[in-house]
C-alpha positions as CSV (number, residue, x, y, z in Angstrom):
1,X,-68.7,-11.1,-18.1
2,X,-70.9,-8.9,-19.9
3,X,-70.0,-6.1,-17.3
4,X,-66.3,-6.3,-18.0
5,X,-67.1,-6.1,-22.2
6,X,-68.8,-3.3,-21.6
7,X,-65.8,-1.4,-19.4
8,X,-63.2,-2.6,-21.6
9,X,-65.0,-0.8,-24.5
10,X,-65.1,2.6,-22.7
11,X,-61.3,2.1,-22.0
12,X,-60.2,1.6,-25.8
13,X,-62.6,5.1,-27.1
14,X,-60.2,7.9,-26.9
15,X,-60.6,10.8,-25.1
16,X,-59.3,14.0,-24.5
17,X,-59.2,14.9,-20.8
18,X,-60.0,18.5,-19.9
19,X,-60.3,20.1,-23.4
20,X,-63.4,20.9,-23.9
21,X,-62.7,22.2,-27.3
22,X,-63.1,25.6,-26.4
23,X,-59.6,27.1,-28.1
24,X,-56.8,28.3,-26.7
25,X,-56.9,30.2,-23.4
26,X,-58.9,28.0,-21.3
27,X,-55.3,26.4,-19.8
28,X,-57.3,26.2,-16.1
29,X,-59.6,23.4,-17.7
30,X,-56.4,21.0,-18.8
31,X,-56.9,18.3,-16.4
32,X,-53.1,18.8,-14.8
33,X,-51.6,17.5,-11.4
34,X,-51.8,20.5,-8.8
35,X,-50.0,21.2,-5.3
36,X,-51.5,19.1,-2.6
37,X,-50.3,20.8,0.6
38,X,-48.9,17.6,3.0
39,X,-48.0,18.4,6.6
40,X,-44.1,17.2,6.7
41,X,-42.6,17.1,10.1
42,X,-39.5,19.8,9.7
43,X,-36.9,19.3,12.5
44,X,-36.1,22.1,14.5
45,X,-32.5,23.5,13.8
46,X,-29.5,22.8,15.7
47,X,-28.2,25.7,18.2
48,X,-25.2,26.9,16.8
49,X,-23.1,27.8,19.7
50,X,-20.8,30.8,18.5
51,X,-17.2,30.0,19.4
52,X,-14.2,32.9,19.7
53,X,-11.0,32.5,20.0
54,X,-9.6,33.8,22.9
55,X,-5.4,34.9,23.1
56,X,-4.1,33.6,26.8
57,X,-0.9,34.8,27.6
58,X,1.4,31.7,28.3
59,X,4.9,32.3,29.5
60,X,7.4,31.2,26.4
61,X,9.3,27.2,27.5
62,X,12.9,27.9,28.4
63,X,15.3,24.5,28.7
64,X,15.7,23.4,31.5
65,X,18.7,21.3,32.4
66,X,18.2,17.8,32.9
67,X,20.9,15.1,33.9
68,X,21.3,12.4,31.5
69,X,23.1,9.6,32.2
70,X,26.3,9.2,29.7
71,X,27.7,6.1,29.3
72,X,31.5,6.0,29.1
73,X,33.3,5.1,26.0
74,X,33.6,1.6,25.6
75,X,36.9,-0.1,24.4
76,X,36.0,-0.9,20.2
77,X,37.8,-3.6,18.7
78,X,39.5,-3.3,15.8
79,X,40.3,-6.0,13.4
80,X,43.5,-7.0,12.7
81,X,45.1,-8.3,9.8
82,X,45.7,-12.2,9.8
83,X,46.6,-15.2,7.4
84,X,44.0,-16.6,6.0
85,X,44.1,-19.8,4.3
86,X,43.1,-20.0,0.5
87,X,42.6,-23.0,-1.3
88,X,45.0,-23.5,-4.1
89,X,44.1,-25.3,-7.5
90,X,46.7,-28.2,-7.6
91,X,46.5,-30.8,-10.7
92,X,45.2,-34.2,-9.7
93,X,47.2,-37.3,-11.5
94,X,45.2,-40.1,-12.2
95,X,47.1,-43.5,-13.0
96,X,44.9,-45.2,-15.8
97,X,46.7,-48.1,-18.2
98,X,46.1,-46.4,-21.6
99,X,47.1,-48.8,-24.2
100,X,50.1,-47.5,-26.9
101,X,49.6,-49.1,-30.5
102,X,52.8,-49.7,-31.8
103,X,53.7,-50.2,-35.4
104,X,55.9,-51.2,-37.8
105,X,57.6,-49.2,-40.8
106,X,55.7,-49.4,-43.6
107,X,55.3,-53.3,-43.9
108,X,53.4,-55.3,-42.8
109,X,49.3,-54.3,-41.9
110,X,47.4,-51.0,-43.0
111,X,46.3,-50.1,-40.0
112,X,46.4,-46.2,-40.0
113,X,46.2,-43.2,-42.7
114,X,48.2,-41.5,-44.8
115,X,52.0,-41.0,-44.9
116,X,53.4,-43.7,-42.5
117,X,50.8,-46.6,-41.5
118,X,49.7,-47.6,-38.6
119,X,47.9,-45.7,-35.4
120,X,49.4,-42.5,-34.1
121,X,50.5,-40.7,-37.0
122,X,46.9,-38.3,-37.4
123,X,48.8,-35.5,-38.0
C-alpha cells in the first residue's frame, strides 16, 4: 500500500518531457513519436495484359430470301344492324280506396278553413 502512495505521488508532479530548459533550438530533445520502419507485406502487381484492337474484314449481311408461310385472308364478320329491345317507362296504376270527405254548404260543422267549410277547399 505504501508502494502505490508513493507512485501515485510521482504521477500527480508535473513534468515537462524532453525540455531541458535549454531555449529554443534544441527541437531534437522534444520527446516526439518518430518513424518506426515495419516490414508490410506489399503484393506484387497484377500483369496488365496490353489489349489492341484488331480490324477483321467481314463480308457486309446481304438478305437473304426466306419463305414465310402467309396465311390466307380469313372471312371477317361484320356486324349488322338489328332491333334491339329497349325497355320503356310505362305508368304503373295502383287501385287504393282513398276516402273523399264530402261536405255541406256552409251549415252545418266547421270542419275546414277559410272561404267555404269543410275538407277540400285548401286553396
Amino acid at each position: 500500500m505504501l508502494v502505490a502512495a508513493v507512485v501515485a505521488e510521482e504521477e500527480k508532479t508535473p513534468k515537462k518531457r524532453g525540455l531541458f530548459g535549454l531555449g529554443y533550438g534544441y527541437g531534437d530533445y522534444v520527446d516526439r513519436p518518430y518513424p518506426v520502419p515495419v516490414k508490410v507485406p506489399v503484393p506484387q502487381p497484377y500483369p496488365v495484359i496490353k489489349t489492341k484492337t484488331v480490324h477483321v474484314p467481314v463480308d457486309r449481311p446481304y438478305p437473304v430470301p426466306v419463305k414465310v408461310p402467309v396465311p390466307a385472308p380469313y372471312p371477317v364478320k361484320v356486324p349488322e344492324p338489328h332491333p334491339v329491345p329497349v325497355a320503356v317507362p310505362h305508368p304503373v296504376y295502383i287501385k287504393e280506396k282513398v276516402p273523399v270527405y264530402v261536405h255541406g254548404h256552409g251549415h252545418g260543422h266547421d270542419y275546414g278553413h277559410g272561404f267555404e267549410h269543410g275538407y277540400g277547399h285548401f286553396y
